[in-house]
N, C-alpha and C positions, 0 to 999 in steps of 0.2 A: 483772553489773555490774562495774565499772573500778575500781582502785584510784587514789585519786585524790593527784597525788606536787605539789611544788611546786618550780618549778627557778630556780635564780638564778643570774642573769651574775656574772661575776667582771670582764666587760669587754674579755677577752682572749681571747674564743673558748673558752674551758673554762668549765662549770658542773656544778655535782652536783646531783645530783636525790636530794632529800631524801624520805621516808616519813613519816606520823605516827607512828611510833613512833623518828624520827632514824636510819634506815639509808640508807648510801648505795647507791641503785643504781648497775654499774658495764656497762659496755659500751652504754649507752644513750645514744641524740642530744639535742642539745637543741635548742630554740626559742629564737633570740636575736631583740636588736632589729631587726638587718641583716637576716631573712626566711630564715636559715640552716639548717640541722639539721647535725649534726656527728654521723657515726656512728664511733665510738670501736672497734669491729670491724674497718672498711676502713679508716679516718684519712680520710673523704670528707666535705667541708663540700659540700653541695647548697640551690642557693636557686632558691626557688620565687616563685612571682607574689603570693602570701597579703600581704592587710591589714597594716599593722603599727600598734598601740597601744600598743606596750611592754608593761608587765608588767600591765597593765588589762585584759589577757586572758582568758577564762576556755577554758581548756584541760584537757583532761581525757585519762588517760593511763590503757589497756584493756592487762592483762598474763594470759600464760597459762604459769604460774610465771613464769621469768624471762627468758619472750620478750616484748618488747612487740610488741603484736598491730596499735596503731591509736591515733594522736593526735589529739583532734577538739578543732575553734578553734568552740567554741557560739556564741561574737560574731559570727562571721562566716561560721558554718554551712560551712565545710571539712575537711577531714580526711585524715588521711595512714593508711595502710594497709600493713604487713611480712609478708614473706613468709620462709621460710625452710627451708634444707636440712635431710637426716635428718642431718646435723651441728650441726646448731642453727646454721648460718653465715648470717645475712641474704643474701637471694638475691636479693630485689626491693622496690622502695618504689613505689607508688601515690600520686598526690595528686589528691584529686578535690573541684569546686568546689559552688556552690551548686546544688541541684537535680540534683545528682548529675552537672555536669559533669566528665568528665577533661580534667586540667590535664598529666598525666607520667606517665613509669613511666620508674624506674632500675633497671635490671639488673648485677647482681656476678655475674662467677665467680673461682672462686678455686684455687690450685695446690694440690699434694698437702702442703703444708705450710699451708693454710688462709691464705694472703696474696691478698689482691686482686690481680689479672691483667687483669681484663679488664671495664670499667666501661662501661654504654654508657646513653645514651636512643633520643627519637625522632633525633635530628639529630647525637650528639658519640657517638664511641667514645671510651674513653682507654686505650692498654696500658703497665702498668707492669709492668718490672723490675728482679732485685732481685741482690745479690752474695752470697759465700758464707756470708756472717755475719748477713744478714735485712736489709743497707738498701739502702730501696728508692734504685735509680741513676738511674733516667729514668723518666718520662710523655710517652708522644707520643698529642696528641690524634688525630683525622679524623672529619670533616664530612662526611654524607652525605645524600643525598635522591634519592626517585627520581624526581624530574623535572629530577637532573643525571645527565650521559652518564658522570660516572666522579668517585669517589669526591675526595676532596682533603685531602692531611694539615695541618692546621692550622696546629699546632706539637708542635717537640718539645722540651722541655725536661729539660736533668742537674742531678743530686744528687755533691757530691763529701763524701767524709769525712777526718779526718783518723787516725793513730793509735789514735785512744783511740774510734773510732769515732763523734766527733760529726761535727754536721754544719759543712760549711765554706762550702760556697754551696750556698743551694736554688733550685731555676727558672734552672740556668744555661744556655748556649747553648752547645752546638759550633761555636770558629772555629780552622779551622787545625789541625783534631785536636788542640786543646784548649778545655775547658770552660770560660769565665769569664762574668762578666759583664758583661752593656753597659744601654745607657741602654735603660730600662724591663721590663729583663731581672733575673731574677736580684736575690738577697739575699748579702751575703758578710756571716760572723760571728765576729767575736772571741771570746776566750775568757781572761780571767785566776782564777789558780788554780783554774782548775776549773769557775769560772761562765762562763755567756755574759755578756760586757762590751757587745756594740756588737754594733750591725748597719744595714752600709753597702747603700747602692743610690743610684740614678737615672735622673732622669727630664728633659723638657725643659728643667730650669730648672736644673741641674745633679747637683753630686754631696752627700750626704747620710750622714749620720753618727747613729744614734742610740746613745748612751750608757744602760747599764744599772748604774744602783745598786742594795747591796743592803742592810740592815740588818745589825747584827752577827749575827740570829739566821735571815740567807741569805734573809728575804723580799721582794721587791724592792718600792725605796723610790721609785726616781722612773725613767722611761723619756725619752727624745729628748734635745734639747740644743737650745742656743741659737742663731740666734733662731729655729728652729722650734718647733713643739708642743711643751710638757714636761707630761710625767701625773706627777704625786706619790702615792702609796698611806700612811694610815695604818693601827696598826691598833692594838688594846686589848693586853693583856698575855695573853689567850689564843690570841693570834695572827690576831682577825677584823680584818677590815676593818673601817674604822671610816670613813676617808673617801680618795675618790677626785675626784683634782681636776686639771683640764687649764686651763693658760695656752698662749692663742692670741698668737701674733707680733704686732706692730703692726699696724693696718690691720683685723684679722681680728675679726669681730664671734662672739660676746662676745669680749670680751677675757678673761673666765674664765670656769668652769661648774664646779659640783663634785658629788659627790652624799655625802650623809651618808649613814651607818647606824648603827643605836643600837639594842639590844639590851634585850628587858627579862625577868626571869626565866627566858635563855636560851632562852623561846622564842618570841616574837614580835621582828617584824624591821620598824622603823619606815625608811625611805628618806625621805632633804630632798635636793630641788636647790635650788642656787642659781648667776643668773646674772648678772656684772656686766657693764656697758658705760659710756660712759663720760657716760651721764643716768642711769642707776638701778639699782638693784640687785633682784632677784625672788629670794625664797625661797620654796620652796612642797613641802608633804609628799604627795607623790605618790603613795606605796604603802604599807599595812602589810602584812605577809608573814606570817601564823602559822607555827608551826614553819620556819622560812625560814634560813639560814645565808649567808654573803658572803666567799668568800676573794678573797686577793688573787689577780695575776697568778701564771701557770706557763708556764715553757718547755720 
């Protein structure tokens, strides 16, 4: 039998996976709203076709010491399956549907320094490489099937850094033997003292600007800018999250949503949303989490 772990979004693509006894597991994917897993070994967010219920899920997580072996969704009777080298390095993901449909299989290999290389399914390759200091420079995908006469590369998209080795634009494009980027291409990001401040891009409707605040004690307080989406984060004086709350621009229904969390003897983990518009307001408590935790964002 499985050890049975409970994992919770933070909203921003990271979550920890918590133990009953409060340990964190570390190199382990998670299950988000978006249908995602995020394997913290490659840095590979994979989505799958699987239900989504949000956190009304009952999932259940099979380890063999501190390899996970297999994640099974019992609502919806699917399951994901890991494979792995005499390196303990994740080699392959399986997802297989009800009645023991296969749904995928993602395959890793990886270079003599244990980085991902070379990512593929049934239909997408991806080869990444990387510079002499570990970050990763480019991903080019290619598309392939055998009932095409020749293969087709998709896209390929660069990584540039600065100095201090962060990053300065991700998913940029080669024009003109240089990297930048263009509309629907590409992330460029700011940086003051030391934090990411902003992070530019665009798309049809133009160019976009999101602003990053942070609390005096560096946890960040509110994401985007005006009149786009703005997220605000609180959190308690232990540092949890306490609430997460998105205002929608004019026009856009709700015009708010938020979600609560409230904490009781540190280990039960009560969640409220609430949505307003502009006839009526919904509050409703959606999840109680035992032993459960909620950080805020991480970049």
């Amino acid at each position: 039998s499985g050890v049975q772990y409970t994992y919770v979004l933070d909203y921003r693509r990271r979550t920890t996976a918590v133990s009953s006894s409060g340990t964190s597991r570390k190199n382990a994917p998670y299950y988000d709203l978006s249908n995602g897993f995020y394997d913290a070994a490659t840095g590979v967010t994979s989505y799958f076709p699987l239900p989504t219920t949000g956190l009304q899920q009952d999932l259940r997580y099979l380890y063999n010491g501190d390899q996970l072996i297999s994640i099974t969704d019992n609502t919806h009777k699917t399951a994901v399956f890991f494979g792995y080298d005499q390196y303990d390095r994740r080699t392959n993901m399986s997802m297989m549907g009800q009645n023991g449909l296969f749904l995928a299989e993602i395959t890793t290999h990886y270079d003599d320094l244990s980085r991902p290389v070379f990512i593929y399914d049934l239909q997408t390759a991806l080869a990444r490489g990387y510079d002499a200091v570990g970050n990763q420079r480019f991903t080019k995908a290619q598309i392939y099937s055998s009932n095409w006469k020749e293969n087709h590369l998709k896209s390929a998209i660069f990584n540039t850094f600065d100095a201090a080795d962060r990053i300065l634009i991700c998913g940029g494009v080669l024009s003109e033997n240089k990297i930048v980027c263009t509309q629907n291409n590409g992330i460029l990001y700011g940086y003051t003292d030391g934090f990411r401040s902003s992070e530019t891009y665009s798309d049809s409707t133009g160019l976009h600007t999101s602003a990053i605040l942070y609390t005096n004690d560096g946890l960040i307080q509110q994401t985007g800018s005006k009149p786009a989406l703005l997220t605000n984060y609180s959190y308690d004086h232990a540092g949890r999250l306490t609430l997460f709350k998105q205002t929608n621009p004019k026009g856009l229904k709700p015009l708010s949503s938020s979600s609560g969390f409230q904490y009781q003897n540190d280990d039960t983990l009560f969640i409220t949303t609430n949505k307003e518009t502009k006839t009526k307001k919904t509050n409703e408590t959606v999840s109680t989490i035992p032993l459960g935790r909620v950080s805020g964002p991480e970049l």
